[in-house]
N, C-alpha and C positions, 0 to 999 in steps of 0.2 A: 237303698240296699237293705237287704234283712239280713240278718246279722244270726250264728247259730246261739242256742239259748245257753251256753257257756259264754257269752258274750265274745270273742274272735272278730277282728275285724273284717275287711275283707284282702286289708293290706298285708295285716298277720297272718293269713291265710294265705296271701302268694308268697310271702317270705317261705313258706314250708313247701311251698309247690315244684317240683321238679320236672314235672309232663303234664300233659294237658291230653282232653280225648274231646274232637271238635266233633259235632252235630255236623249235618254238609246241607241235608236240608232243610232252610227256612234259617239257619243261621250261618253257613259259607254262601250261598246262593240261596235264591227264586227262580226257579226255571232254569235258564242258562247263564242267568247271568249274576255277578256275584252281588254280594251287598256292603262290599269294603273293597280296600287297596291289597289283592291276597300275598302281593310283593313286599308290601309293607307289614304283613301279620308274619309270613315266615321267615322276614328277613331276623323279627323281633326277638322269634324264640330260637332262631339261630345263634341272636348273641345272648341270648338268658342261658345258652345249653341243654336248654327243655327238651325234654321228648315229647314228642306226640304222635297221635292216633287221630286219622280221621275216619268218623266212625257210622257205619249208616244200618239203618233198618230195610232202606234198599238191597234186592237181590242182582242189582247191576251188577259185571266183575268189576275185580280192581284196574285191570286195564281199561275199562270202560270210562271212570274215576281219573285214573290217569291222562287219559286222553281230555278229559273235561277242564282240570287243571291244566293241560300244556296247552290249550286254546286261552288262556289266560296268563302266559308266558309265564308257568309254574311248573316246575319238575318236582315229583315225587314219588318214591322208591316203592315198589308194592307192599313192602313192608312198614310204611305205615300206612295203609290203608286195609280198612278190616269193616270186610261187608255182612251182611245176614248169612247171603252167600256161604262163605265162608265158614263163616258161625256154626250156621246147621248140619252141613257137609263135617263138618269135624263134633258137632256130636252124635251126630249118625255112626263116625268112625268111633268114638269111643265109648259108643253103646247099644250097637244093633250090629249082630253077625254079617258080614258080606253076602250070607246065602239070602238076605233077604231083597224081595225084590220092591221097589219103590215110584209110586203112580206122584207125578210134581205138577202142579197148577203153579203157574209161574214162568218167571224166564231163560232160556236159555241158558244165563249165564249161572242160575240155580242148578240147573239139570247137569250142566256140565260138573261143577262144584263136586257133586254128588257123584256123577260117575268115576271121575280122577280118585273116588275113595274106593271105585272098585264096586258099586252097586248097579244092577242092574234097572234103568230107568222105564216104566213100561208109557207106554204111549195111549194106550187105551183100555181095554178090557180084554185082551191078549191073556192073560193070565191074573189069576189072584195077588194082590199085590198086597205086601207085608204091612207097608205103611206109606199111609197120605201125607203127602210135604204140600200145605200151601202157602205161595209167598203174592205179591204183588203182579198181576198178570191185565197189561191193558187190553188183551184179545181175550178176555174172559168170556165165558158164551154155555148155553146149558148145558152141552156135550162135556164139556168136563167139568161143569157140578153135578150132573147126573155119577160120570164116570165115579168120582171123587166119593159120593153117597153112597154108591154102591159097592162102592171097595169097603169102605168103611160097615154098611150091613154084612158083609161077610167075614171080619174081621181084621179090618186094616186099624192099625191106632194111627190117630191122627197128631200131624205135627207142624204148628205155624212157625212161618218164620218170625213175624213179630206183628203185635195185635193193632197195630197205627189204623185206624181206622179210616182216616183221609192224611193226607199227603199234600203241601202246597207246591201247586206249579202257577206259573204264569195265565192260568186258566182264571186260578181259581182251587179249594180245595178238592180233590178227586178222591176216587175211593182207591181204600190200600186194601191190603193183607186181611186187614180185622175185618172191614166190608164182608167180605166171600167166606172167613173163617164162621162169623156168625152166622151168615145161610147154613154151612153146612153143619154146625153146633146147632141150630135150630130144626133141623130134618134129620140129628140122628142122635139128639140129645149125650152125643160123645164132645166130652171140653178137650180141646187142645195141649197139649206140651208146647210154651212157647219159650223161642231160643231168644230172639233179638231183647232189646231193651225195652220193659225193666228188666227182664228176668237176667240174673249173676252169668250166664256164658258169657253173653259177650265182653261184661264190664272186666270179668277176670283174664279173658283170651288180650283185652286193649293193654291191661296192666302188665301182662306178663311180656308182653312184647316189647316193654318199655324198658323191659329190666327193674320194674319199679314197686312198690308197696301201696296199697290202696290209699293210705295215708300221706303221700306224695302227689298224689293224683288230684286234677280238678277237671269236672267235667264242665263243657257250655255246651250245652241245647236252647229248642225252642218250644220245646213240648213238657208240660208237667205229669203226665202220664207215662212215659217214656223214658225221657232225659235225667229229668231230677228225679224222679220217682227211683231210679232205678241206680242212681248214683248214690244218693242217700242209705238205697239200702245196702249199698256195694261199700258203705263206709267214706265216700270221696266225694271232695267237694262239687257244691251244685252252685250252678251261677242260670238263670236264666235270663237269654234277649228274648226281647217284644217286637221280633222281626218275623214271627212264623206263626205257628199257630195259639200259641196260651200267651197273655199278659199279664201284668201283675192283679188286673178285675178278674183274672181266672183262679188264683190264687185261694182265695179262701172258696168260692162257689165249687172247689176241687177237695180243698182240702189235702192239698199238696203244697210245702214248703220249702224254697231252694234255699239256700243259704245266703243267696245274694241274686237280687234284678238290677240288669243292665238295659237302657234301651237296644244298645248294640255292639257288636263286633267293635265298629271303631271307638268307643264310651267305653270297652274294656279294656282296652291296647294302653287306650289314654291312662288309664288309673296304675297299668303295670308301670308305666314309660312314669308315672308322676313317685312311685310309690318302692323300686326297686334300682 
């Protein structure tokens, strides 16, 4: 474990912990299927009283999420669960007029996100579009990075949902979000606004849903880029597992420091259940 350099245990650190904001991939699951007991993780923080946030750089919906957990004979309330989705659609709402109209590379459950805020989604090249949203899209295909590039040469400002560059699935690592964001940062030399983690949206949208103070909060991910990067600078604890994509040999070659590595979900459960 690495310890913060106020010296803090990691024991002393769950004694202060109130809620937690769980990673879903690479540290709840791989592909479909989980990588712990999930009946045994929420029964825990059930009797701790913890809140939590499950929290993804995925543009799936929450019902999507939801349905993924109740195939693991796991109920939970939309409200804790808080997608990119989500994310972005709400700061679209709290900082871009309704009259503007918005071209989405991505899913479904993005586009819809976005319209429920009352935006006009365009499909193609129909019309001059305000601003590009691109999120994680496995039918990616040149018609809309063409579309996307040329929105953006006429002045669309572009906006990622979150810069994860691969994503683990059952495959194998795949391309995410940051994949297709740097093509098109590379053809029109415009950088992105990115919402998901690291960047402060999301981490303040998970805390505020908890009723909670950053300093209550402990994040576990599986990515140092993303997870702990992004928790650190949210002020809230960082724990990373060595089930997804970064391990602790990624740790210094990143230059990224969590507060504490765990091999796993169940190696962290262990430490609460030993420790509180």
């Amino acid at each position: 474990m690495l310890n913060r350099p106020w010296h803090y245990s990691m024991i002393e650190a769950l004694k202060k912990t109130k809620g937690i904001i769980l990673d879903i991939d690479g540290t709840l699951f791989k592909g479909e299927h989980p990588l712990l007991d999930l009946k045994e993780l929420f029964t825990l923080l059930e009797t701790l009283g913890w809140g939590f946030i499950v929290a993804t750089n995925n543009t799936k919906s929450a019902k999507d999420y939801q349905e993924r957990f109740r195939k693991q004979g796991i109920s939970i309330k939309e409200e804790h669960i808080l997608t990119c989705a989500e994310a972005t659609a709400e700061y679209l709402a709290l900082n871009h007029s309704k009259r503007h109209t918005v071209y989405v590379i991505g899913k479904e459950a993005l586009k819809n996100e976005i319209r429920q805020r009352g935006y006009e989604v365009l499909e193609g090249r129909e019309k001059q579009a305000d601003i590009v949203v691109v999120g994680g899209d496995f039918n990616l295909n040149y018609e809309k990075l063409k579309n996307a590039i040329l929105h953006i040469q006429d002045g669309a400002r572009l906006i990622g949902t979150n810069p994860d560059i691969l994503i683990p699935t059952e495959e194998g690592l795949l391309p995410e979000a940051g994949t297709t964001l740097a093509a098109i940062e590379a053809a029109t030399g415009m950088h992105p606004i990115i919402i998901g983690k690291p960047e402060p949206i999301l981490f303040q949208l998970a805390v505020k849903k908890m009723g909670l103070t950053a300093k209550q909060v402990m994040m576990i991910g599986d990515r140092l880029d993303t997870d702990i990067k992004g928790a650190r600078q949210a002020g809230i604890y960082s724990v990373l597992v060595e089930t997804g994509v970064d391990s602790r040999e990624s740790v210094e070659s990143k230059g990224i420091h969590p507060d504490f590595i765990v091999p796993d979900m169940k190696q962290f459960m262990r430490i609460i259940e030993e420790s509180l």
